[in-house]
C-alpha positions, 0 to 999 in steps of 0.5 A, a space after each residue: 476494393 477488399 483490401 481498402 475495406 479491410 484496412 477501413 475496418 482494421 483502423 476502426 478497430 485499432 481506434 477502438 482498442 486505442 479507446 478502451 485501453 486509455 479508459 482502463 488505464 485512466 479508471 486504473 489510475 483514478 482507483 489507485 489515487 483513491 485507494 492511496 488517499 483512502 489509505 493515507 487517511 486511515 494511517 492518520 486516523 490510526 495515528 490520531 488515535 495511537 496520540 489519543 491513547 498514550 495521553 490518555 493512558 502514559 504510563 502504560 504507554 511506557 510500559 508497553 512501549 518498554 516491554 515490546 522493545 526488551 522483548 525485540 532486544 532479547 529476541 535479535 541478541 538470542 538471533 545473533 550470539 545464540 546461533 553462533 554457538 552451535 
């Protein structure tokens, strides 16, 4: 009798732990597509506006665009033969 009872008890609770594990894994899904979706609609809001103002503003566009990417070059050519010499 104690042994039928205990097993009855052990099922329910294995139930209920079954439940709410599926519950959190499921909320934990549905958080990450929405933080997923929210993130992917900020990139494209970034890059609307990044589009907006390079036709707004070329030419500084170009000239920060060419400044950043000498900038990049000087520091990975210094990185790399600057090093060896020592």
């Amino acid at each position: 009798m104690a042994q039928a009872a205990f097993a009855s008890a052990a099922e329910a609770e294995t139930v209920r732990l079954k439940t709410a594990v599926a519950d959190a894994l499921e909320d934990g899904v549905h958080a990450a597509r929405r933080a997923m979706k929210h993130g992917l609609d900020v990139a494209e809001d970034i890059m609307d506006d990044a589009a907006h103002e390079v036709k707004r503003h070329p030419l500084q566009a170009i000239g920060a665009t060419t400044i950043v990417s000498f900038t990049a070059g000087v520091l990975v050519g210094w990185l790399l033969f600057g090093l060896r010499k020592r």
